[in-house]
MIRO-208253 format. One record per residue (C-alpha): residue in one letter; residue number from 1; x, y, z. Coordinates in nm, 2 decimals. Each point is the difference from the previous one (the first is absolute). Example, Ala and Ser with C-alpha at 12.3 -4.5 7.8 and 13.67 -1.06 7.14 Angstrom:
<sites>
SITE  residuo  num       x       y       z
SITE        A    1    1.23   -0.45    0.78
SITE        S    2    0.14    0.34   -0.07
</sites>
This chain:
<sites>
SITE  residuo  num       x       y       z
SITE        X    1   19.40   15.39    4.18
SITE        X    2   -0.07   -0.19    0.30
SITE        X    3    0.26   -0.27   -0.05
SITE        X    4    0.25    0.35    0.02
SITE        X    5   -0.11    0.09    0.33
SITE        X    6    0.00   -0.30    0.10
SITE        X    7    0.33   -0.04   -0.05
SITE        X    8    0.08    0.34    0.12
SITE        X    9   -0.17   -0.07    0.32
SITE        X   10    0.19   -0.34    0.03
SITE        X   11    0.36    0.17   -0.05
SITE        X   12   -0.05    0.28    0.24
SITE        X   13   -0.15   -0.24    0.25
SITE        X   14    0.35   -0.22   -0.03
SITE        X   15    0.20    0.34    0.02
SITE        X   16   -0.23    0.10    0.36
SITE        X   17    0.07   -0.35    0.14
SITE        X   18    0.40   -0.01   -0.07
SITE        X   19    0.03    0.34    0.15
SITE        X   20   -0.23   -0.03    0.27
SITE        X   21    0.16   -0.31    0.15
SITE        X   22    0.36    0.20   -0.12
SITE        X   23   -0.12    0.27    0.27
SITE        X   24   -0.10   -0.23    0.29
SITE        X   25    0.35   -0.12   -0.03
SITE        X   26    0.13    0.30    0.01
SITE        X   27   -0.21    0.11    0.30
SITE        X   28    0.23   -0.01    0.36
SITE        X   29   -0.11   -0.23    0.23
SITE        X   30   -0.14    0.15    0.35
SITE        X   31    0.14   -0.31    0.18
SITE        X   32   -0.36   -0.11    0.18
SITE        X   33   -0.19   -0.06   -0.34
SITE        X   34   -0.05   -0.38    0.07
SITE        X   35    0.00    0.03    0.41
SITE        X   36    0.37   -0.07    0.00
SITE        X   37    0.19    0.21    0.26
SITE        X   38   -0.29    0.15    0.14
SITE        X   39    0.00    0.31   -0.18
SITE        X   40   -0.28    0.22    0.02
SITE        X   41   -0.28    0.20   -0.18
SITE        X   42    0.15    0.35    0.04
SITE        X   43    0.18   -0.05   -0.33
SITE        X   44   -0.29   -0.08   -0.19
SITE        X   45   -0.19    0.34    0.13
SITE        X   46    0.24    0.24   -0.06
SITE        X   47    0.07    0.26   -0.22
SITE        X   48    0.33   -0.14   -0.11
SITE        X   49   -0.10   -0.32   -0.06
SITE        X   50   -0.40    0.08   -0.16
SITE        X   51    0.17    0.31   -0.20
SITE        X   52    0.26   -0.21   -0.14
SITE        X   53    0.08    0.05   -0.38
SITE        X   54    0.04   -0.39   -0.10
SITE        X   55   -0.30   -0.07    0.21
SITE        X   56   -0.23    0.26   -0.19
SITE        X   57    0.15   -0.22   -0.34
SITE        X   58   -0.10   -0.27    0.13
SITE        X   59   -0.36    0.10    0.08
SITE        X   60   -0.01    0.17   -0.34
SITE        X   61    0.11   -0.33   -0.18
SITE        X   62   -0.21   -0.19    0.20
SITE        X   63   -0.30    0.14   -0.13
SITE        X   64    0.13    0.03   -0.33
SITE        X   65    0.02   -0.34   -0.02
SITE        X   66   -0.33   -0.09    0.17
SITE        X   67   -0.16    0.22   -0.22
SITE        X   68    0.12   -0.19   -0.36
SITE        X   69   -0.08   -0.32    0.19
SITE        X   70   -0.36    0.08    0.03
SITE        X   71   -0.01    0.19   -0.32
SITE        X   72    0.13   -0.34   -0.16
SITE        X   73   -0.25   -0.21    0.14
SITE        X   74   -0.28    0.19   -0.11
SITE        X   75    0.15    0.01   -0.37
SITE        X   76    0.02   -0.39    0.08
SITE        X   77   -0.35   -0.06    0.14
SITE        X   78   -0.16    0.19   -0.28
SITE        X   79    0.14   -0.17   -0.27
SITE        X   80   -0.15   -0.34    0.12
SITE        X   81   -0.32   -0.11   -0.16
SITE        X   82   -0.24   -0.07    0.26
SITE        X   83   -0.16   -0.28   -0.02
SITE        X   84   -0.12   -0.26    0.19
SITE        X   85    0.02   -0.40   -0.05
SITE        X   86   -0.42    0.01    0.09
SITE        X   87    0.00    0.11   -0.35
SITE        X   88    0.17   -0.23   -0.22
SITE        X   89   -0.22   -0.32   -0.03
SITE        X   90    0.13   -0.33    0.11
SITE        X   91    0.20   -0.22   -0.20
SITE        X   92   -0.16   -0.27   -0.19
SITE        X   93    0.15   -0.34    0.14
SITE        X   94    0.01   -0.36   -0.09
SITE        X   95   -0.13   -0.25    0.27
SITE        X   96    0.29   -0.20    0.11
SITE        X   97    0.01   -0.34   -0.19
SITE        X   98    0.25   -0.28    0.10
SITE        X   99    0.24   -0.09   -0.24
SITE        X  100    0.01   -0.39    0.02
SITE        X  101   -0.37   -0.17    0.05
SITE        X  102   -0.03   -0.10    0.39
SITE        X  103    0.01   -0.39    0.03
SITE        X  104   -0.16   -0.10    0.31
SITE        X  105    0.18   -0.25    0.20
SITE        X  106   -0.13   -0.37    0.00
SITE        X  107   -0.05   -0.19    0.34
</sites>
């Protein structure tokens, strides 16, 4: 059952990102959103441009989508086993041996 919402979770989540970056695309640009042509912040403030029906979509989808991304990662996080490397006990090891005998060098 939880492999089923996952996956549910994981579709819908693809579906909020393609239309959300759909409706930033379609989103008209105010002309001074990166400082170019020295627009200024009236358009941002007002009721035409904070009422705006593709911009209330886009807030919607934006949480949407922020909201299966979290919900994801907890569904991730909890199906880790937690455990830590503290509580495994070493490996047994071999000391190192050469492979050919060491000849020592005559004078």
């Amino acid at each position: 059952m939880e492999e089923l919402l996952k996956t549910v979770l994981l579709v819908m989540h693809i579906f909020f990102a393609v239309m959300l970056v759909g409706a930033v695309l379609l989103q008209r640009s105010e002309g001074g959103a990166l400082g170019i042509g020295g627009g200024t912040m009236g358009g941002l403030m007002s009721a035409r441009g904070a009422a705006s029906g593709i911009t209330r979509v886009t807030g919607i989808l934006a949480a949407c989508f922020i909201a299966t991304s979290l919900t994801l990662a907890i569904l991730a996080g909890n199906a880790r086993t937690k455990t830590s490397i503290t509580d495994r006990p070493p490996a047994q090891t071999q000391p190192a041996v050469p492979s050919t005998p060491v000849v020592p060098l005559a004078k």
